[in-house]
C-alpha positions as CSV (number, residue, x, y, z in Angstrom):
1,X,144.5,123.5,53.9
2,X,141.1,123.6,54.0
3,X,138.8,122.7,50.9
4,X,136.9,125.4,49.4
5,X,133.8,124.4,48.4
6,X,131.8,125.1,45.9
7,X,128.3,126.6,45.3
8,X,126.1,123.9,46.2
9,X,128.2,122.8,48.8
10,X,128.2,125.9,51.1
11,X,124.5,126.7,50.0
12,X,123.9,123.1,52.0
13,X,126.3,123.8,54.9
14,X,124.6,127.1,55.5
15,X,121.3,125.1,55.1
16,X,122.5,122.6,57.5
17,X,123.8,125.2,60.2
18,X,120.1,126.8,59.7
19,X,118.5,123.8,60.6
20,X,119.7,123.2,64.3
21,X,119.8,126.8,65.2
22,X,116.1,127.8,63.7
23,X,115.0,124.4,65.2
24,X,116.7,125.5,68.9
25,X,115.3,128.6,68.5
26,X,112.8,129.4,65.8
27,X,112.6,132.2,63.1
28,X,113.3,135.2,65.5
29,X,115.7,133.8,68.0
30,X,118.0,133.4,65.5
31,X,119.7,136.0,63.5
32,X,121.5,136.3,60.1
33,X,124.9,137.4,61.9
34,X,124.7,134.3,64.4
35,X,124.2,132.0,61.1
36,X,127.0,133.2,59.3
37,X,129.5,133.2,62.8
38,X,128.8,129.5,63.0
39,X,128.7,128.7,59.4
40,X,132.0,130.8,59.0
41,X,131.2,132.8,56.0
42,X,130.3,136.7,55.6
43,X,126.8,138.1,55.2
44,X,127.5,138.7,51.0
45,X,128.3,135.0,50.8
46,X,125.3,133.8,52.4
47,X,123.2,136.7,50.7
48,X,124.4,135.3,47.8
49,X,122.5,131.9,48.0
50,X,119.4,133.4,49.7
51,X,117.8,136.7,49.4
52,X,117.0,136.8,53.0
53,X,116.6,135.3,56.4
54,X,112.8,134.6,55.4
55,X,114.1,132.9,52.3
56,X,116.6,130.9,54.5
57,X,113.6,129.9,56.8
58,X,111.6,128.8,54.0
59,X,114.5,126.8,52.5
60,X,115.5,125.1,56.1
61,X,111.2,124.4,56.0
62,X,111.1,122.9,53.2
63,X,113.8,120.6,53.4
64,X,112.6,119.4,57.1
65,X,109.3,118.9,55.7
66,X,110.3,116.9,52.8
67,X,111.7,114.3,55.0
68,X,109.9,111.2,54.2
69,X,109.8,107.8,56.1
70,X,109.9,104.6,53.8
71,X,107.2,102.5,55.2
72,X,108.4,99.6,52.6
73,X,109.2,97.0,55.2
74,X,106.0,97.3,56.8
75,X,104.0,97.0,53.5
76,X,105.9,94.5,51.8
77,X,105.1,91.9,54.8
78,X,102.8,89.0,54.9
79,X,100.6,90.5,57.3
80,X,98.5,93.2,56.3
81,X,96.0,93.9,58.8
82,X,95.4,97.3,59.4
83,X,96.6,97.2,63.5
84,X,99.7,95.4,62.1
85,X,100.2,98.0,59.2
86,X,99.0,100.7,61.9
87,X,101.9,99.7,64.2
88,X,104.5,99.3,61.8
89,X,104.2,102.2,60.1
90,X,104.2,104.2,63.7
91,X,107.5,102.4,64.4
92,X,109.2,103.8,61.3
93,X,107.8,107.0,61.8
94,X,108.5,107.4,65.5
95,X,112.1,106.7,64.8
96,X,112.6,108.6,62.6
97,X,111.7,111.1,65.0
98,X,114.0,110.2,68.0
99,X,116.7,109.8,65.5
100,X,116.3,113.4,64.0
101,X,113.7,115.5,67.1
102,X,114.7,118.9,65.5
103,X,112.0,117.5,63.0
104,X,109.4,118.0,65.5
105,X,110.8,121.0,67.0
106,X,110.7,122.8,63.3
107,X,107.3,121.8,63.0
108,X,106.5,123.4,66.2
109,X,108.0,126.6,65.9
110,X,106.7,127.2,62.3
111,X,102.6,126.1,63.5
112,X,103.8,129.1,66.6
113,X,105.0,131.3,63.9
114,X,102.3,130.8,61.2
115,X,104.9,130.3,58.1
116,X,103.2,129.5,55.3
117,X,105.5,125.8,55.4
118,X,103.8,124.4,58.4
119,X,101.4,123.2,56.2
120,X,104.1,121.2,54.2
121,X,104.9,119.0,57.4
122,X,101.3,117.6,57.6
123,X,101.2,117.1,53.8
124,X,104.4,115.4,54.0
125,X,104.8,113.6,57.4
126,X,101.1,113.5,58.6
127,X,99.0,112.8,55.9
128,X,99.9,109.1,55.6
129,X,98.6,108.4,58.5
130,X,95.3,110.3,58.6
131,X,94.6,109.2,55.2
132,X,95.7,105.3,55.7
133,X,93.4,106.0,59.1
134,X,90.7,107.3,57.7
135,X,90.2,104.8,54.5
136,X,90.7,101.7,56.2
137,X,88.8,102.6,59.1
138,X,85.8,103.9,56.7
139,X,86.2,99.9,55.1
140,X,86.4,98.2,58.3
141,X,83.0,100.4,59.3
142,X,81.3,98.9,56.5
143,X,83.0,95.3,57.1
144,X,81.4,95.6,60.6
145,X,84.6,95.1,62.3
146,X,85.2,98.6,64.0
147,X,82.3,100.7,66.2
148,X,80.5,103.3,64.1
149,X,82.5,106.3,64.7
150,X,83.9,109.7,63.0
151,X,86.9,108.5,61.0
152,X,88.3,112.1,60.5
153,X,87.7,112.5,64.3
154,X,89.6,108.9,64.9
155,X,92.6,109.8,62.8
156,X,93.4,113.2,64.2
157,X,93.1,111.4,68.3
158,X,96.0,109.0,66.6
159,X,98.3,111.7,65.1
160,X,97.5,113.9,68.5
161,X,98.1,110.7,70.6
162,X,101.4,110.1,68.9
163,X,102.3,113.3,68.7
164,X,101.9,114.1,72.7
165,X,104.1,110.6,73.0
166,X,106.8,112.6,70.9
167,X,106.6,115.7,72.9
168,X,107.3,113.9,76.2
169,X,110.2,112.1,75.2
170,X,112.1,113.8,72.7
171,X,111.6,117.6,73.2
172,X,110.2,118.1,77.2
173,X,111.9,114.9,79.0
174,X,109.0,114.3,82.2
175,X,109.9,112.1,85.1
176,X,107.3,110.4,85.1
177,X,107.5,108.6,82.0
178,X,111.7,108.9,81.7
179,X,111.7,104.6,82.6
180,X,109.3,104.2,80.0
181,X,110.3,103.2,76.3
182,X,109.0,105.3,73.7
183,X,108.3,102.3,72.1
184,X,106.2,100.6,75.2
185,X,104.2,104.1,75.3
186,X,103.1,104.2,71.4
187,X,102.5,100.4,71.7
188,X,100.0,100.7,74.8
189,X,98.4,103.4,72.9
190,X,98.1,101.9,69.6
191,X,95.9,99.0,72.1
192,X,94.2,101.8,73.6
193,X,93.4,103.1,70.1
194,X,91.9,99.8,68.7
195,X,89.8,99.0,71.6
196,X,88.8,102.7,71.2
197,X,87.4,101.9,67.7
198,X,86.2,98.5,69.0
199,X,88.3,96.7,66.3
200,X,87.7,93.1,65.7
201,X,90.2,91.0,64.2
């Protein structure tokens, strides 16, 4: 006999069913009578926990961009130099990412869709780094240890560089990187990035 759940429960397995179809095929490729076929419930039972499929969205948005990284590891450690912080808190982010890529594919579909949320996943996901990027970088400048340069400009090449790694291996698979690590093409680019910014250790 199968176990009926109760509210909280099905309001989460209706979320949960949400999240892999709206990240396979965004807001409009996916509609209310698909959800509730695959989540095995009828229309008034899913209406019942959300208003409507926009209120779904928002829901399924919200909990993809309130997925957080702990970047304790790489903080508690002896070193703290910012190309070893810089790396390690990549690491932790970028697998988080191949562990869990319908991350990356909600984030893309809401930007192409304009929902309010997009914003949510650079608040919640990006942020660390452009902010970590941008202070230390603006220290370092006035240390004399990296080139005089645009730190807003520096930390959105990172997030783009990282970003474009993500793209190619977890949502369009190329041949020409498919012998490639992910984790030997953020590396390479993380060197790339600190000669960019002429950092001196």
């Amino acid at each position: 006999m199968t176990k009926r759940l109760n509210a909280e429960e099905r309001r989460e397995s209706i979320i949960n069913v949400a999240k892999r179809l709206f990240a396979q095929k965004g807001f409009h490729g996916v509609s209310i009578d698909e959800i509730v076929r695959t989540v095995g419930v009828s229309p008034s039972i899913l209406y019942r926990h959300f208003k409507s499929k926009e209120d779904l969205y928002a829901a399924v948005l919200h909990e993809f961009s309130c997925t957080r990284e702990s970047y304790v590891d790489t903080v508690v450690n002896e070193d703290t130099s910012f190309e070893y912080m810089l790396r390690g808190m990549t690491r932790v982010f970028v697998n988080s990412i191949v562990n869990q890529p319908d991350l990356l594919k909600m984030e893309m579909h809401s930007q192409l869709e304009g929902h309010d949320a997009s914003g949510e996943f650079f608040l919640n996901r990006w942020k660390s780094f452009t902010d970590y990027i941008e202070f230390n970088l603006s220290e370092l400048m006035a240390q004399g240890k990296v080139a005089s340069i645009n730190v807003t400009a520096a930390a959105l090449m990172y997030q783009a560089m990282i970003r474009e790694v993500l793209l190619l291996k977890c949502l369009q698979p190329n041949e020409r990187f498919k012998d490639t690590p992910i984790e030997t093409l953020v590396d390479e680019l993380i060197t790339l990035f600190m000669k960019t910014i002429n950092f001196k250790k």
